[in-house]
Backbone as CSV, one residue per row, in Angstrom:
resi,resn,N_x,N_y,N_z,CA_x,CA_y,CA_z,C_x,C_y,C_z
1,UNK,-180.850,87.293,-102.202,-180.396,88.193,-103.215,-179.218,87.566,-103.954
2,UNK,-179.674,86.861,-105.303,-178.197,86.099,-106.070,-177.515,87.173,-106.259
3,UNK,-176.314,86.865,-105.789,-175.125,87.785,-106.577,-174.077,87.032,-107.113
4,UNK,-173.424,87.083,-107.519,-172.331,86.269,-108.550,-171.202,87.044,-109.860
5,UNK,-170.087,86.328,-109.750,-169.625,87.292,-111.059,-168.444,86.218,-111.868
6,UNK,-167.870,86.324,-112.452,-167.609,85.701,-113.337,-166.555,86.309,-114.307
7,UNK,-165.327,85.632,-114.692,-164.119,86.258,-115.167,-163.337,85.190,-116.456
8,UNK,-163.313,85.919,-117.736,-162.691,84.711,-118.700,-161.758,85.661,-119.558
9,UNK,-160.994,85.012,-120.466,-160.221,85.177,-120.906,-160.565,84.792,-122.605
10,UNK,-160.562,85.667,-123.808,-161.464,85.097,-124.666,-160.390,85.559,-125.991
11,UNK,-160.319,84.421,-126.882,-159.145,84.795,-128.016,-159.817,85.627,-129.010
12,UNK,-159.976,86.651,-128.809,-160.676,88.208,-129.601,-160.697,89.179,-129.668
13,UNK,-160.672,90.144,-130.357,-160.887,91.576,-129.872,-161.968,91.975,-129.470
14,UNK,-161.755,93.262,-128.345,-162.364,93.777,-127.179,-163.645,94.141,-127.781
15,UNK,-163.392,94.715,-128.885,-164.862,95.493,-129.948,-165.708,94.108,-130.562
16,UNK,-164.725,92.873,-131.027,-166.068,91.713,-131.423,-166.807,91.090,-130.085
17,UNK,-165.932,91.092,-128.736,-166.954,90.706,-127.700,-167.660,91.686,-127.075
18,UNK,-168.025,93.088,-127.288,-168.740,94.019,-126.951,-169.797,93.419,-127.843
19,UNK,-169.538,94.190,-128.992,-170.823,93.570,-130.465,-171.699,92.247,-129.738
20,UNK,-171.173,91.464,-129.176,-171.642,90.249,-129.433,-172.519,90.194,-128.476
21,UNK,-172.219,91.239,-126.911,-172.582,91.052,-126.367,-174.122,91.533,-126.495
22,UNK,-173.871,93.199,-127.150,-175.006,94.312,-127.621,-175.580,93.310,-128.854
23,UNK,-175.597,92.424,-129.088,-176.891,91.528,-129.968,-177.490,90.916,-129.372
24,UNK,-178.457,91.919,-128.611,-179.457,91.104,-127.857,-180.568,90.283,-128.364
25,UNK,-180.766,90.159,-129.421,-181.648,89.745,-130.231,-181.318,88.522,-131.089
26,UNK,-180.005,88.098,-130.428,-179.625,86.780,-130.888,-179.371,85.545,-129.360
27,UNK,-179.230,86.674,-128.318,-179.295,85.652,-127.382,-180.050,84.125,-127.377
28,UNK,-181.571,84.081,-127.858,-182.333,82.780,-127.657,-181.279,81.798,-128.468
29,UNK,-180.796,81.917,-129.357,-179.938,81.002,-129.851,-179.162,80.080,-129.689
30,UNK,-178.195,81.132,-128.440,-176.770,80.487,-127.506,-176.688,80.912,-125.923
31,UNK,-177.951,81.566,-125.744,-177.714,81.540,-123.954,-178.883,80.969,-123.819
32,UNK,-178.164,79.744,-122.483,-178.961,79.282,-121.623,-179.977,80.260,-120.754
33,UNK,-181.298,79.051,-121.332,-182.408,79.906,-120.492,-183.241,81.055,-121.121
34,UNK,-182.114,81.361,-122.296,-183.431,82.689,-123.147,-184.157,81.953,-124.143
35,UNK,-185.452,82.374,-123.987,-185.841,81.915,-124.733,-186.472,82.756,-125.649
36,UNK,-186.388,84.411,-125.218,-186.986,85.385,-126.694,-186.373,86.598,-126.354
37,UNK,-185.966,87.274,-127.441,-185.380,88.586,-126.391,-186.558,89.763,-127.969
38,UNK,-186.171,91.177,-127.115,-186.163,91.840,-128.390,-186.000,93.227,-128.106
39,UNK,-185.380,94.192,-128.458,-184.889,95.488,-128.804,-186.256,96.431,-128.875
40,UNK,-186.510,97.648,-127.852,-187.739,98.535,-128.121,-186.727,99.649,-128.849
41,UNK,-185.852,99.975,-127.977,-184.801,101.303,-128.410,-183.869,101.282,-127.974
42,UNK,-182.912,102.117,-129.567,-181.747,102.091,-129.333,-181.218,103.128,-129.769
43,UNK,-180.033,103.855,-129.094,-179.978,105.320,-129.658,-179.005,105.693,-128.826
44,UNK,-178.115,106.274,-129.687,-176.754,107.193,-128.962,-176.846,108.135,-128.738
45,UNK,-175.869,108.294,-127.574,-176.367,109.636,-127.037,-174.578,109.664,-126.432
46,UNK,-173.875,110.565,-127.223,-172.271,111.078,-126.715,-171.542,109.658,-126.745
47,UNK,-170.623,109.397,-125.634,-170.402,108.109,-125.899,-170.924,106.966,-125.188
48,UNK,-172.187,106.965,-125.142,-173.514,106.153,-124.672,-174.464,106.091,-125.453
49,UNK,-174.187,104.108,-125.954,-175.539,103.161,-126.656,-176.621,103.296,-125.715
50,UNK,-177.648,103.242,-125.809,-178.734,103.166,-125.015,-179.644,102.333,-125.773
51,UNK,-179.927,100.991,-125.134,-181.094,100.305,-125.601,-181.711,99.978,-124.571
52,UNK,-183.036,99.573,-124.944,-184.384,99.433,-124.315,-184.699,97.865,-124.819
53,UNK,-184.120,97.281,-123.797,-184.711,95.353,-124.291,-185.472,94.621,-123.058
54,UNK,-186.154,93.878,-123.881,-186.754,92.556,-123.129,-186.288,91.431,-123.486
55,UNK,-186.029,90.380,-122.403,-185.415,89.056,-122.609,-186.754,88.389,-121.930
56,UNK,-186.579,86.606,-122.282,-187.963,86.137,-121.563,-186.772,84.982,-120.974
57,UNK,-186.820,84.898,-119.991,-185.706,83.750,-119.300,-186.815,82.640,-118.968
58,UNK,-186.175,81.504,-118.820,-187.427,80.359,-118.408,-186.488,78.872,-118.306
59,UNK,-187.283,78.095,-117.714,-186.688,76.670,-117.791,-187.526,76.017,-116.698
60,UNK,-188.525,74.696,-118.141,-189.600,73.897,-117.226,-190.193,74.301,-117.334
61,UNK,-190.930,74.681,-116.421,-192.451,75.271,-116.398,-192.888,76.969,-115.874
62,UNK,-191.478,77.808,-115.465,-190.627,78.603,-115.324,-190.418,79.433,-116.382
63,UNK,-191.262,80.818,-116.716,-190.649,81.495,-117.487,-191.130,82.880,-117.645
64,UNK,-190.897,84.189,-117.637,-190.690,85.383,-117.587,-189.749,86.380,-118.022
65,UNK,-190.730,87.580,-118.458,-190.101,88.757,-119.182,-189.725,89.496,-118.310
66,UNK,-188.816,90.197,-118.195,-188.238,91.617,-117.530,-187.477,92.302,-118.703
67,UNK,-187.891,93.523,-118.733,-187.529,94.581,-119.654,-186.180,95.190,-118.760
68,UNK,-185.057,95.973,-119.595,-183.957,95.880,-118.839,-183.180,97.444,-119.486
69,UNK,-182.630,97.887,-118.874,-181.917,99.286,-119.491,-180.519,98.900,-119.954
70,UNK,-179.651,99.822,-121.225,-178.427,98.503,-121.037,-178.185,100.050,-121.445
71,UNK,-177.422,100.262,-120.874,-176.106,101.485,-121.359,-174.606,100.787,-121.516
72,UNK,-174.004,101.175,-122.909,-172.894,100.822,-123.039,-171.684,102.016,-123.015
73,UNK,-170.748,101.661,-122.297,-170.063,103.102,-122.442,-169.075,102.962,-122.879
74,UNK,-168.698,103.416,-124.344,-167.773,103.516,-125.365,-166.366,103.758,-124.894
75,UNK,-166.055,104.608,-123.604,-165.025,105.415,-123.329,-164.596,104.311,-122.651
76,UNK,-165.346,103.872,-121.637,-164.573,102.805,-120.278,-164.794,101.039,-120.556
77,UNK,-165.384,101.197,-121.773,-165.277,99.347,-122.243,-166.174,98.897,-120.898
78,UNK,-167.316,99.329,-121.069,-168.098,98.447,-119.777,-170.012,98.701,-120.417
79,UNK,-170.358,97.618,-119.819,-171.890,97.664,-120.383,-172.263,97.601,-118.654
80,UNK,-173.948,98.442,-118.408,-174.416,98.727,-117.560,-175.676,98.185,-117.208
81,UNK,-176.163,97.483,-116.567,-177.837,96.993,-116.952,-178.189,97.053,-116.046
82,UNK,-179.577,97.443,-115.942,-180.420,97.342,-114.718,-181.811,97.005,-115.020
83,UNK,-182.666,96.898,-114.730,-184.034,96.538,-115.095,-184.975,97.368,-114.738
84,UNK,-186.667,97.357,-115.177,-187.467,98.993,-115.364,-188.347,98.001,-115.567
85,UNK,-188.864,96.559,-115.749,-189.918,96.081,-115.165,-189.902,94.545,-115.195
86,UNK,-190.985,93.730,-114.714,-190.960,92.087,-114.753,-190.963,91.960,-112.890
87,UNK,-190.370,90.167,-113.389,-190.241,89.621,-112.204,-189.200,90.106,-111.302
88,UNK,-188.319,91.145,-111.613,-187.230,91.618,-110.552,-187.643,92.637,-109.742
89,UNK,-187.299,92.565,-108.467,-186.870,93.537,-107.456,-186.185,94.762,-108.003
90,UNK,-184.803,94.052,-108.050,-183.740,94.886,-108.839,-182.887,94.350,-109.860
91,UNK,-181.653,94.513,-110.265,-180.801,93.940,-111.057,-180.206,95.342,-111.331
92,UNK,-178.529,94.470,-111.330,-177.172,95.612,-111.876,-176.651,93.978,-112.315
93,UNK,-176.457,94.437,-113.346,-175.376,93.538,-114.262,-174.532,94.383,-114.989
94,UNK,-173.083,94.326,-114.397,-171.822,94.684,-115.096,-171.061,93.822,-116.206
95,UNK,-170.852,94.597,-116.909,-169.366,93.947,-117.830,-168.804,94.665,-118.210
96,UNK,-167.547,94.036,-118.010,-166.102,95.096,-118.420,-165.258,94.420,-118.971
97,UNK,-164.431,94.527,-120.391,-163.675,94.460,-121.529,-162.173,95.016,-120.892
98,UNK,-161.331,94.228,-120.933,-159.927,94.798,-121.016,-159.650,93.788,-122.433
99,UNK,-158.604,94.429,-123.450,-157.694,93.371,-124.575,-156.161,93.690,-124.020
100,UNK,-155.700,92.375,-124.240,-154.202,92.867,-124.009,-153.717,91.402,-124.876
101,UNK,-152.897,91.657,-126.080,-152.169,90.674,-127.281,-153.554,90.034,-127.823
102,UNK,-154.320,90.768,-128.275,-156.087,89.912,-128.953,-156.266,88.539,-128.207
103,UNK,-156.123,89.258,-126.962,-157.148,88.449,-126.065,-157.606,89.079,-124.909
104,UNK,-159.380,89.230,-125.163,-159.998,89.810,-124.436,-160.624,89.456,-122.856
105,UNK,-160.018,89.955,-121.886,-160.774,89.589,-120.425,-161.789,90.158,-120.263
106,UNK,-163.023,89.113,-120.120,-164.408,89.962,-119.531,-164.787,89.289,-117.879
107,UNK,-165.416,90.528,-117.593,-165.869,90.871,-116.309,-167.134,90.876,-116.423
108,UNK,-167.942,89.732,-115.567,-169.398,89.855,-115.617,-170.002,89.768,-113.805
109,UNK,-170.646,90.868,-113.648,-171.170,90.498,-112.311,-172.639,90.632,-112.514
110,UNK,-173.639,90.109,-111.782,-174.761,90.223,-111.487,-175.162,90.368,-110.281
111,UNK,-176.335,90.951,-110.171,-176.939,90.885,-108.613,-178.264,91.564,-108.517
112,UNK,-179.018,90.426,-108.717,-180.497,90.835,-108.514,-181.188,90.300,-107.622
113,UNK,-182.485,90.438,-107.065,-183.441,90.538,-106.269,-185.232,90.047,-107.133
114,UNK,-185.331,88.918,-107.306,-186.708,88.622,-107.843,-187.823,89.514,-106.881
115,UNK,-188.934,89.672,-107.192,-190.225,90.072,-106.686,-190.534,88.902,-105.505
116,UNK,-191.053,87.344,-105.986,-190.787,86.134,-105.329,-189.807,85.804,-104.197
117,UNK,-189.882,85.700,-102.691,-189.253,85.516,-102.324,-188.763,84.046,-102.241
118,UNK,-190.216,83.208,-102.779,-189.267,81.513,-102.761,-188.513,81.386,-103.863
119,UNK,-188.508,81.929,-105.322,-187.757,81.954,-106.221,-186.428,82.572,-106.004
120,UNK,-186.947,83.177,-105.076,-185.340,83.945,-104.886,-184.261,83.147,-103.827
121,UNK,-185.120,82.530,-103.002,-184.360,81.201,-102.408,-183.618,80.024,-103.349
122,UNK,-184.640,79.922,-104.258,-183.756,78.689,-104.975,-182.846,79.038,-105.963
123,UNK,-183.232,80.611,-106.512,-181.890,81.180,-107.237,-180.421,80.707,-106.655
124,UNK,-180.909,81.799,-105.419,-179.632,81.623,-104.711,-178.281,80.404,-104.366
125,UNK,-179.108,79.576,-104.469,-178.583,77.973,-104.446,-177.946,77.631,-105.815
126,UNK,-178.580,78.264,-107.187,-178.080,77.712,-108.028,-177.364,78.615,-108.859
127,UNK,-177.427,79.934,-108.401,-177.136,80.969,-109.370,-175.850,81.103,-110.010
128,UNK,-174.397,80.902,-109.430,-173.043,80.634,-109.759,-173.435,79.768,-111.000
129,UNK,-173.521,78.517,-110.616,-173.699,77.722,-111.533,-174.630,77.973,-112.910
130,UNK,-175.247,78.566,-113.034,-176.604,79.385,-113.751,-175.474,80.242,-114.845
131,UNK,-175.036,81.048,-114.145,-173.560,82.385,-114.423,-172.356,81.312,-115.273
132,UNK,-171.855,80.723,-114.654,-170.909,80.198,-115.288,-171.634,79.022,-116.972
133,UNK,-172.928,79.026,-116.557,-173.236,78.154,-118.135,-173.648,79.303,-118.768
134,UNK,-173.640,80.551,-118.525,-174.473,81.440,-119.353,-172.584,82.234,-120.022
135,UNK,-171.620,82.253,-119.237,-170.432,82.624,-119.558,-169.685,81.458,-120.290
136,UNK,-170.053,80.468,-120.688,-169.689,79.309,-121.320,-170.307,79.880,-122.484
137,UNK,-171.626,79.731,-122.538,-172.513,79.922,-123.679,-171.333,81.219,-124.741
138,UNK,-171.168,82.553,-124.099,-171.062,83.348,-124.570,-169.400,83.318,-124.960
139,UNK,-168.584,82.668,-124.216,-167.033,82.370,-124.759,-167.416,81.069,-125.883
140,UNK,-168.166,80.075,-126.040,-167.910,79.436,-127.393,-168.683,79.875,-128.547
141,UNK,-169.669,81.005,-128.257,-170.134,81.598,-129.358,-169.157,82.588,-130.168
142,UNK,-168.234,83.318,-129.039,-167.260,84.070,-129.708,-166.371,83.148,-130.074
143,UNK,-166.131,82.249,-129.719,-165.236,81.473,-130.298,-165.484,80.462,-131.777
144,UNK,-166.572,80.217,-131.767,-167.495,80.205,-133.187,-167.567,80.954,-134.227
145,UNK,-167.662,82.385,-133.828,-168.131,83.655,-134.623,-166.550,84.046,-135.303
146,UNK,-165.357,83.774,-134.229,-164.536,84.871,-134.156,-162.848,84.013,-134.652
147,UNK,-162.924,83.156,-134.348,-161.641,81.847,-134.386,-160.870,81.807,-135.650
148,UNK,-160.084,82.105,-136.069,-158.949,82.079,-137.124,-158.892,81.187,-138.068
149,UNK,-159.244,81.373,-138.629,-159.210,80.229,-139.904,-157.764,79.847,-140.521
C-alpha cells in the first residue's frame, strides 16, 4: 500500500496554487506520467467544487485510467480525492494550502492501494520518488505561470 507525502514552499498565492492545481485538464502537459486527463463534472455545491475526472497515468508499456472524486473545500484551503473506478483498490490524496508573506506551503499526501498486487509491490519501492517528481513538476509550473516579472 504506497503511501507518501510531500511538503514545499512555493513563491505564490494560496488561490493561484489551488487554480493550478483544480486544472485538471492541463496536467498531461507538466506532470509526470499523465498522459490524458479530462473533466465529466463540475459543480458547486456551498463551499464545495465538486468535479468528476479521469486521469490516464502510464510509463513504458504501463498505462491506465482511474476516474477520481476531487472535492475542494473553499473554507479550509484543502482539496480531497479519492477514486470511484480503474486500477485502484483505494486512494485518498490530500492537499492543503497555508500562505504566509506570498508564499504558499503545500501539503500533499497520498495513499493508495492498486487492484494488482505485483504492481503494488513495485509502487511501493518507487513511490516517494514518483511523489517528489510529480511535486517538482507542479512547483516549476507555478513558478512558470506565476514568477514576477
Amino acid at each position: 500500500m504506497p503511501k507518501a507525502s510531500v511538503k514545499r514552499s512555493i513563491e505564490c498565492s494560496k488561490n493561484q496554487l489551488i487554480d493550478l492545481v483544480l486544472d485538471i485538464e492541463k496536467y498531461p502537459i507538466f506532470v509526470p506520467f499523465c498522459l490524458d486527463a479530462k473533466i465529466h463534472e463540475k459543480k458547486e455545491q456551498g463551499d464545495l467544487l465538486l468535479i468528476v475526472a479521469d486521469l490516464t497515468i502510464g510509463k513504458g508499456p504501463f498505462k491506465d485510467t482511474y476516474k477520481s472524486d476531487v472535492k475542494f473545500n473553499k473554507k479550509q484551503d484543502s482539496i480531497y480525492v479519492t477514486n470511484l473506478d480503474g486500477p485502484l483498490k483505494y486512494l485518498e490524496n490530500k492537499w492543503q494550502f497555508k500562505e504566509n508573506n506570498k508564499i504558499t506551503e503545500v501539503s500533499f499526501e497520498v495513499d493508495f492501494e492498486l487492484k494488482n498486487r505485483f504492481l503494488n509491490i513495485v509502487m511501493t519501492k518507487s513511490f516517494q520518488f514518483g511523489l517528489d517528481k510529480i511535486a517538482d513538476a507542479f512547483q516549476k509550473r507555478a513558478e512558470e505561470l506565476f514568477r514576477k516579472t
